[in-house]
MOPAC internal coordinates of N, CA, C and O (Angstrom, degrees):
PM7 1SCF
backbone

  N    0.0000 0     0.00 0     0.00 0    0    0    0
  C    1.4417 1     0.00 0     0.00 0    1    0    0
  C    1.5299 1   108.01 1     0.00 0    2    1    0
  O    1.2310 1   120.01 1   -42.60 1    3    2    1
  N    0.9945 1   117.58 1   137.40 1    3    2    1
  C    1.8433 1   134.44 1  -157.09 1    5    3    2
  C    1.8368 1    87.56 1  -123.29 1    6    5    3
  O    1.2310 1   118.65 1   -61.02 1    7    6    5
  N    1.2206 1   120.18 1   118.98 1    7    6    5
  C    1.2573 1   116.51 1   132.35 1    9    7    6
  C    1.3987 1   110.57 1  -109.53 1   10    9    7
  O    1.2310 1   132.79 1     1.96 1   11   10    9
  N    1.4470 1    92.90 1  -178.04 1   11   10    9
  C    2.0141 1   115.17 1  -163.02 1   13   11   10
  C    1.5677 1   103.00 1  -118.15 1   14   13   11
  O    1.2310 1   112.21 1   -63.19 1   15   14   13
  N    1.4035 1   132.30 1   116.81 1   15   14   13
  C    1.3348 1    97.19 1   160.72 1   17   15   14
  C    1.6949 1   102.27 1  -143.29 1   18   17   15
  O    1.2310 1   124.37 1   -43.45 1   19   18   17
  N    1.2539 1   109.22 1   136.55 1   19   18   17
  C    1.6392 1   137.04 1  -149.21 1   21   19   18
  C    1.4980 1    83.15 1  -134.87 1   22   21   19
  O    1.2310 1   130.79 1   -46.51 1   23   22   21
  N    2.1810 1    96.78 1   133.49 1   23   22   21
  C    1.2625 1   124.95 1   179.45 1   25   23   22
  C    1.1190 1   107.00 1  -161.54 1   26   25   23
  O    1.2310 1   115.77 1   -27.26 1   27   26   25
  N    1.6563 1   125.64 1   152.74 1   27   26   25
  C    1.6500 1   137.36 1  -171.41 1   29   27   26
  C    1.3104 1   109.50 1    60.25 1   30   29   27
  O    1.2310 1   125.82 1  -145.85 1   31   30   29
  N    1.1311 1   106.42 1    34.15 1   31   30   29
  C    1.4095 1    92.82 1   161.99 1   33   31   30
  C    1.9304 1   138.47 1   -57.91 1   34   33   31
  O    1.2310 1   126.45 1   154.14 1   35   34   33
  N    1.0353 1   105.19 1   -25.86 1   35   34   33
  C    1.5318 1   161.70 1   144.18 1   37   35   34
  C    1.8065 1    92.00 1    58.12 1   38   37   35
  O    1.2310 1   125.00 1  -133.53 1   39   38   37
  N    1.6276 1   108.00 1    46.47 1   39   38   37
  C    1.4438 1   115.66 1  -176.06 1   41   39   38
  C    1.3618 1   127.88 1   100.99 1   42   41   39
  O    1.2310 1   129.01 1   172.21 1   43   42   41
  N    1.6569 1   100.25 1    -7.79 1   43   42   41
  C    1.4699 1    95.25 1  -170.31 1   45   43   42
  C    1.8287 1   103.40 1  -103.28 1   46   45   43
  O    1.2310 1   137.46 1   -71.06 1   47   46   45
  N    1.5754 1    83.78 1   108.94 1   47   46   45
  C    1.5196 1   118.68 1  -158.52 1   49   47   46
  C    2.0988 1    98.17 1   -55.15 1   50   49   47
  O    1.2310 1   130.29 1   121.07 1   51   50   49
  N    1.4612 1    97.76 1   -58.93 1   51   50   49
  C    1.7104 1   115.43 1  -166.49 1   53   51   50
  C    1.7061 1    97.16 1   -65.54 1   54   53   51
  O    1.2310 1   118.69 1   155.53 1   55   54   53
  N    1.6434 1   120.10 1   -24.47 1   55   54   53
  C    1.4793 1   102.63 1   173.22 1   57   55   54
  C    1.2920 1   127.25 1   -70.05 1   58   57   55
  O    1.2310 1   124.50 1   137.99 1   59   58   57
  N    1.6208 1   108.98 1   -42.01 1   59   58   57
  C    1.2588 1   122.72 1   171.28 1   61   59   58
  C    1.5438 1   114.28 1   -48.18 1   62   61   59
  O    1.2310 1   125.09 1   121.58 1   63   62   61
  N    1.2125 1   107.83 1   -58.42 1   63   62   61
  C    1.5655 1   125.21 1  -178.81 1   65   63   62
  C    1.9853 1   104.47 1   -40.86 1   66   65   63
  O    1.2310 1   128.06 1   137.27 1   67   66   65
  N    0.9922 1   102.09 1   -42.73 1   67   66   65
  C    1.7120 1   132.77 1   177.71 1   69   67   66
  C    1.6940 1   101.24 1   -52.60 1   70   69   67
  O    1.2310 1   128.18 1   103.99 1   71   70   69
  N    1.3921 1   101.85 1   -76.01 1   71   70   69
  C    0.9575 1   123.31 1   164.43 1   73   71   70
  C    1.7350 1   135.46 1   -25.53 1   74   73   71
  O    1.2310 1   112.41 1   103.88 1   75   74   73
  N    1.3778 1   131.93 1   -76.12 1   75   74   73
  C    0.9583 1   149.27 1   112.42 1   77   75   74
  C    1.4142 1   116.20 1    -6.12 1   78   77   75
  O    1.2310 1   112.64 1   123.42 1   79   78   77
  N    1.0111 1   131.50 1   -56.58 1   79   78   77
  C    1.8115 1   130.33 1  -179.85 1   81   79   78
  C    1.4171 1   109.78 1   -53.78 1   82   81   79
  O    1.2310 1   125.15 1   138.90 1   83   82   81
  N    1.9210 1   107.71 1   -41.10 1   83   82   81
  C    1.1472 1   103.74 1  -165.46 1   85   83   82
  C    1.7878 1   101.40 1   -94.81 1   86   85   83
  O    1.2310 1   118.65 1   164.01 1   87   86   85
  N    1.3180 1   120.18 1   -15.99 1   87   86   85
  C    1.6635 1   114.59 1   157.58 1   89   87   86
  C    1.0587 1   106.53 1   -40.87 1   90   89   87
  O    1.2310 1   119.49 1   109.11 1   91   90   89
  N    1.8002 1   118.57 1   -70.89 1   91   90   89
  C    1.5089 1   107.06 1  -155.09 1   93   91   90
  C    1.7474 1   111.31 1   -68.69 1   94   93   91
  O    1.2310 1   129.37 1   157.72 1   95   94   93
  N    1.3230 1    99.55 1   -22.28 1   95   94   93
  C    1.7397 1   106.53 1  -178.19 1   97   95   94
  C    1.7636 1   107.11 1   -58.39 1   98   97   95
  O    1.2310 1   121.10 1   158.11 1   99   98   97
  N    1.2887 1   115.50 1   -21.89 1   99   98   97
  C    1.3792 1   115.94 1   165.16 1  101   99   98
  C    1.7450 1   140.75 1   -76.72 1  102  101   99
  O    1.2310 1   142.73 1   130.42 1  103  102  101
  N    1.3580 1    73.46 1   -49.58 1  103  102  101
  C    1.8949 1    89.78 1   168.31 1  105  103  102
  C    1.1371 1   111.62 1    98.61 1  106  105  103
  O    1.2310 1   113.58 1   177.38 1  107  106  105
  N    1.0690 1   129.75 1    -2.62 1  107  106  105
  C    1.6496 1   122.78 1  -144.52 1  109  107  106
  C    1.6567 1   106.60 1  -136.28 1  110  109  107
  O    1.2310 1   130.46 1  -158.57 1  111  110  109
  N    0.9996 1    97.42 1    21.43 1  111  110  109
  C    2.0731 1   101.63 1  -178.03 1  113  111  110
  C    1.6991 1    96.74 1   -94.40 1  114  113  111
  O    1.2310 1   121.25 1   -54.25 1  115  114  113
  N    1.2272 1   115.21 1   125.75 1  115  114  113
  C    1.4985 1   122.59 1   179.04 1  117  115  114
  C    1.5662 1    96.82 1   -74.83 1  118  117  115
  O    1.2310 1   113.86 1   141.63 1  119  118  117
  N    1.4306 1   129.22 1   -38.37 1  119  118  117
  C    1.3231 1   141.94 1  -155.48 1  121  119  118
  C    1.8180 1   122.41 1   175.63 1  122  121  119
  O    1.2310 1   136.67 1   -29.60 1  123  122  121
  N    1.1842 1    85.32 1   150.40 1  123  122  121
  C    1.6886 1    86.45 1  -166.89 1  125  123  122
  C    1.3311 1   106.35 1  -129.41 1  126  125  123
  O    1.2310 1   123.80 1   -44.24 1  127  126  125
  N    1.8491 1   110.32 1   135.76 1  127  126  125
  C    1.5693 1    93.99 1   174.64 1  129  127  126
  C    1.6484 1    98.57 1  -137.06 1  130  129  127
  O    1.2310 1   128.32 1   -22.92 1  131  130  129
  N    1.4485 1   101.58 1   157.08 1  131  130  129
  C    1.7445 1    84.09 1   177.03 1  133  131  130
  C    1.9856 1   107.56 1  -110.48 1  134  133  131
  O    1.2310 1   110.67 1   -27.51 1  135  134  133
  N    0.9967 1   135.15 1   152.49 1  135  134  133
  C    1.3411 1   162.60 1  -133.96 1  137  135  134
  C    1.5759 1   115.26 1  -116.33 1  138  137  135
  O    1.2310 1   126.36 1   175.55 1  139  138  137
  N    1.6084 1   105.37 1    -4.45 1  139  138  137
  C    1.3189 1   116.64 1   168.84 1  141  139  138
  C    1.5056 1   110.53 1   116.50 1  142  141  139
  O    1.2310 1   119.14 1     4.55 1  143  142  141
  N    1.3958 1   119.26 1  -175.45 1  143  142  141
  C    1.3490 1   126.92 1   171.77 1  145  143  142
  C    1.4070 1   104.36 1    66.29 1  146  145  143
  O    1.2310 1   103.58 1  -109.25 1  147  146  145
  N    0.9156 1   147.82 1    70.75 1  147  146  145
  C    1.5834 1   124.44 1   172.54 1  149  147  146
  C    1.8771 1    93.66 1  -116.97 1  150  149  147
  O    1.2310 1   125.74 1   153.55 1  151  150  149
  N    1.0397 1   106.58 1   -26.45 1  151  150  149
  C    2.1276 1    99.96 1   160.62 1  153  151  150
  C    1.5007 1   114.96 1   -49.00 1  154  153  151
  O    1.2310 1   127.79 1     1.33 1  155  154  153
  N    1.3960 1   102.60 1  -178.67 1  155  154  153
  C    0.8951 1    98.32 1   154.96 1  157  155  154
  C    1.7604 1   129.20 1    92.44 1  158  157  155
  O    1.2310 1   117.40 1   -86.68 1  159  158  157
  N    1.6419 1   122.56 1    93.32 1  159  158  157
  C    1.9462 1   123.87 1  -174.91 1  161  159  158
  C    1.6054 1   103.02 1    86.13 1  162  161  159
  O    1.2310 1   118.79 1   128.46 1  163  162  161
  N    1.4835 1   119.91 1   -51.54 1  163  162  161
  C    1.6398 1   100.50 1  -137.89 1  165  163  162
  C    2.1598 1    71.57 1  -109.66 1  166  165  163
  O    1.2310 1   136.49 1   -15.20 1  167  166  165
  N    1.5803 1    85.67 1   164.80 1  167  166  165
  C    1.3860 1    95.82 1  -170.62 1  169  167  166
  C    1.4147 1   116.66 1   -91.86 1  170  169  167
  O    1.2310 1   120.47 1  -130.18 1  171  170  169
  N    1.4533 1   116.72 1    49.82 1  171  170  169
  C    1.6343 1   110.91 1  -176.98 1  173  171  170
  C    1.5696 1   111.79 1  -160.50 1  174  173  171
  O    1.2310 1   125.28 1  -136.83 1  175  174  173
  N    1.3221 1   107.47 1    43.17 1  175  174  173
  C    1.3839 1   123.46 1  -179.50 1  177  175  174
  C    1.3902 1   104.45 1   -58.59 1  178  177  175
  O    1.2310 1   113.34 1   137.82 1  179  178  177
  N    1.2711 1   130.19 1   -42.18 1  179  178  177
  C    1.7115 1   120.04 1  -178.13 1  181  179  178
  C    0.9468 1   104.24 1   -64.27 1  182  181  179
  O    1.2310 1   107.42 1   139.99 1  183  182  181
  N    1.4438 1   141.06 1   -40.01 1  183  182  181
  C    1.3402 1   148.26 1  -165.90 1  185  183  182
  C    1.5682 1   111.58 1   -81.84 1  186  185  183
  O    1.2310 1   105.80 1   136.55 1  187  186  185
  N    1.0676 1   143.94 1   -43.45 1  187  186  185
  C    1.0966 1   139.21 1   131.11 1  189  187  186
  C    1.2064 1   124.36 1   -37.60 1  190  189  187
  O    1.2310 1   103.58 1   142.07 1  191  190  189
  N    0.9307 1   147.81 1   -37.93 1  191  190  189
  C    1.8839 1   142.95 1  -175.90 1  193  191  190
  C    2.1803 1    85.21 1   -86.43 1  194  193  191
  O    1.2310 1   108.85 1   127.98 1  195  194  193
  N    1.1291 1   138.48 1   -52.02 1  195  194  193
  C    1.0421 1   124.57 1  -155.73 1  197  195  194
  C    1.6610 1    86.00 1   -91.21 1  198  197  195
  O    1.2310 1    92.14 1   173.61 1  199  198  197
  N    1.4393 1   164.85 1    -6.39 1  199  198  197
  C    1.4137 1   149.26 1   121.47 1  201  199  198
  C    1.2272 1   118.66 1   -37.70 1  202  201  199
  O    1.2310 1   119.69 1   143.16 1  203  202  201
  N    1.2086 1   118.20 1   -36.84 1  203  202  201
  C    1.8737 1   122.57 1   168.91 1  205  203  202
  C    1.7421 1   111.23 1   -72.10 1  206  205  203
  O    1.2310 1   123.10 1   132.07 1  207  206  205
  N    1.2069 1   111.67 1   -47.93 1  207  206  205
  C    1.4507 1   119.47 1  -179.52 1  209  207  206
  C    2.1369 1    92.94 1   -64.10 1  210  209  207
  O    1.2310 1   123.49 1   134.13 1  211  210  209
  N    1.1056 1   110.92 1   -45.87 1  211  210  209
  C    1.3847 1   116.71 1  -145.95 1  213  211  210
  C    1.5622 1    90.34 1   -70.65 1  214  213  211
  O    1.2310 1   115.27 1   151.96 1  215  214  213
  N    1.3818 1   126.58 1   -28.04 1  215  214  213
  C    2.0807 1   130.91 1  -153.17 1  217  215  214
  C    1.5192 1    74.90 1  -114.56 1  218  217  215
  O    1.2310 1   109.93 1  -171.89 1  219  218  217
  N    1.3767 1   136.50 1     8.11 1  219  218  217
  C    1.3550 1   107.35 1  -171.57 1  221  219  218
  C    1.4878 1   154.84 1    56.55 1  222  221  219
  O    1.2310 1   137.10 1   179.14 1  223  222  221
  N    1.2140 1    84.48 1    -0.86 1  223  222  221
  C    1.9445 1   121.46 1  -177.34 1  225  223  222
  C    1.8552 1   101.67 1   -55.33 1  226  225  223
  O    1.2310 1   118.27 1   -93.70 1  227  226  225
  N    1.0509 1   120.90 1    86.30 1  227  226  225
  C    1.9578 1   130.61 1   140.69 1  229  227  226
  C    1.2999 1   108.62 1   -18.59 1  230  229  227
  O    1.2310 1   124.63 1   -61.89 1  231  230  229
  N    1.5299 1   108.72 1   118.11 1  231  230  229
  C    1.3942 1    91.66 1   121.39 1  233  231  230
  C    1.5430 1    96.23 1   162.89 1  234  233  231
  O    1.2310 1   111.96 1    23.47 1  235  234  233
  N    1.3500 1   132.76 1  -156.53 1  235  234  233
  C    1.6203 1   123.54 1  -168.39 1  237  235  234
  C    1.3073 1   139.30 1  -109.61 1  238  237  235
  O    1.2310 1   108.23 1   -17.17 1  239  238  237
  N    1.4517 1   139.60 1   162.83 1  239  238  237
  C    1.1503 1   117.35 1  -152.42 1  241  239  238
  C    1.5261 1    97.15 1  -100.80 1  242  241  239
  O    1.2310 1   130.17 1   -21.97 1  243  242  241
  N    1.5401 1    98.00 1   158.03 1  243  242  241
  C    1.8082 1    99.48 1  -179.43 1  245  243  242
  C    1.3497 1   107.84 1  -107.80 1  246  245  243
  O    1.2310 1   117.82 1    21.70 1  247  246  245
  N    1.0929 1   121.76 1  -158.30 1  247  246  245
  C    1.5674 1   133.36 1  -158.60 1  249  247  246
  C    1.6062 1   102.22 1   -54.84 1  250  249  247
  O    1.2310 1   124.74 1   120.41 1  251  250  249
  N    1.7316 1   108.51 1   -59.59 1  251  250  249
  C    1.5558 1   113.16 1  -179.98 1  253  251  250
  C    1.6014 1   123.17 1   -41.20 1  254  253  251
  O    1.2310 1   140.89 1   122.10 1  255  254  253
  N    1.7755 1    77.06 1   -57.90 1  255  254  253
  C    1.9671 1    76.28 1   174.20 1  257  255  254
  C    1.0261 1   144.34 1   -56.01 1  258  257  255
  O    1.2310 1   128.22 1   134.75 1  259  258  257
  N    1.7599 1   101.78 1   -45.25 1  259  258  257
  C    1.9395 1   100.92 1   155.77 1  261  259  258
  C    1.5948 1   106.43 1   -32.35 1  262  261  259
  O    1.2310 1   127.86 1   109.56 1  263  262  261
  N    1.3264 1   102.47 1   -70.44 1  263  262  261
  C    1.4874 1    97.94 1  -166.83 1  265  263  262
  C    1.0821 1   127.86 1   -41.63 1  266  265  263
  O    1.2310 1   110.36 1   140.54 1  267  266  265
  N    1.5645 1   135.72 1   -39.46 1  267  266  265
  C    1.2552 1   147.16 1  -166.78 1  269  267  266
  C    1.6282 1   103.12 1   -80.46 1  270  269  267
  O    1.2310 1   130.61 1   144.49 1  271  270  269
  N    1.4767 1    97.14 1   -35.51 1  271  270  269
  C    1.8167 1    99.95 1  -166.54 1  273  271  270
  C    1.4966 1   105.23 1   -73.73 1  274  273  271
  O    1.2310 1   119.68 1   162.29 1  275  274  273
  N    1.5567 1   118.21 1   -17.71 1  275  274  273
  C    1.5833 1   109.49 1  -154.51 1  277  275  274
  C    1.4341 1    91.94 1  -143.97 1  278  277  275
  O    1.2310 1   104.36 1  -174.13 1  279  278  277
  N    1.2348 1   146.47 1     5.87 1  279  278  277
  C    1.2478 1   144.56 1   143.48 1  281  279  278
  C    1.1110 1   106.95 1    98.39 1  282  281  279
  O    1.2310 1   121.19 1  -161.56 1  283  282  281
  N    1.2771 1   115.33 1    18.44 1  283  282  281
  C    1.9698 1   132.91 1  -152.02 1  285  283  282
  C    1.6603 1    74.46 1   -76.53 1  286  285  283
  O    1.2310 1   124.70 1   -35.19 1  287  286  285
  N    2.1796 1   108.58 1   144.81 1  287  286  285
  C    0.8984 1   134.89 1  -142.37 1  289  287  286
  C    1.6803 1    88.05 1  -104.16 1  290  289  287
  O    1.2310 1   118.92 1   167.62 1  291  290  289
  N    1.4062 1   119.67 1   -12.38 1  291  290  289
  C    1.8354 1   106.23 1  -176.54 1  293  291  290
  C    1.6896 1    84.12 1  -158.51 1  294  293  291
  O    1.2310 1   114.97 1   -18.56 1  295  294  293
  N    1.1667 1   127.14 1   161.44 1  295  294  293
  C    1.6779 1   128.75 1   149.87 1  297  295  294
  C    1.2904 1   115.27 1  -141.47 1  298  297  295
  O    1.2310 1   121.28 1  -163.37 1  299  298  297
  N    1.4216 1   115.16 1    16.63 1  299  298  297
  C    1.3584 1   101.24 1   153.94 1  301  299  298
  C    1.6768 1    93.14 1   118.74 1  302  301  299
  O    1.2310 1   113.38 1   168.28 1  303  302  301
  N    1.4096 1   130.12 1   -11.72 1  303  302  301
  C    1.2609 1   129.54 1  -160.69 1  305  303  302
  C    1.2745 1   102.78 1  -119.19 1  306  305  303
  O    1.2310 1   110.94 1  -149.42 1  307  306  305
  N    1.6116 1   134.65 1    30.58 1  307  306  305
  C    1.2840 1   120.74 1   150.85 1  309  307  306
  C    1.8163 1   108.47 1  -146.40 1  310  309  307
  O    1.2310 1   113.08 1   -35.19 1  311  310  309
  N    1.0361 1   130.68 1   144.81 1  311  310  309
  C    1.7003 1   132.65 1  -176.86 1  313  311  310
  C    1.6565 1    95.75 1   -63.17 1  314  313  311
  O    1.2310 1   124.97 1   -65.91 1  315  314  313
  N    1.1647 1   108.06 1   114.09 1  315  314  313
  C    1.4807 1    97.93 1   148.88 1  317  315  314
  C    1.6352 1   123.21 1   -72.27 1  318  317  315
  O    1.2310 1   127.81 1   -34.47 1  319  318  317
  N    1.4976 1   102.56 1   145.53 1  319  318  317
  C    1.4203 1   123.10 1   159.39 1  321  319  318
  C    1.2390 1   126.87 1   -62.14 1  322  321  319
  O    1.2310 1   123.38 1   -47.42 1  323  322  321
  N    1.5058 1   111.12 1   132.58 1  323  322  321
  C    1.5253 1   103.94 1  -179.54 1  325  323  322
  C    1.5214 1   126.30 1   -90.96 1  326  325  323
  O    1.2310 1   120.10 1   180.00 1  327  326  325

């Protein structure tokens, strides 16, 4: 039994796509979950969260997503200035 598990994706829509192509090009993934982060730098965060929603792929949100989901004011992913 093969699981898959994919993380940081952090928007970048064409990696995932990459990604995924070469899962199904295998055959052999019992199940796939991703590990968080999929917000986040690359410019296609809707598109990624609705490819994750769309393959049905489980699984939890990481630092970005809190942030994005709840408007939380820092999560840990940039240095503050002094």
């Amino acid at each position: 039994m093969k699981y898959v598990l994919i993380s940081d994706v952090h928007g970048n829509l064409p990696a995932l796509e990459a990604v995924l192509a070469d899962i199904d090009a295998r055959g052999d993934a019992e199940a796939i979950y991703h590990l968080g982060d999929l917000v986040g730098y690359a410019p296609w965060p809707n598109e990624v969260a609705a490819l994750i929603r769309e393959r049905g792929i489980t699984g939890i949100a990481g630092n970005y997503d809190s942030t994005v989901a709840t408007d939380y004011e820092h999560c840990g992913c940039k240095v503050d200035s002094p």
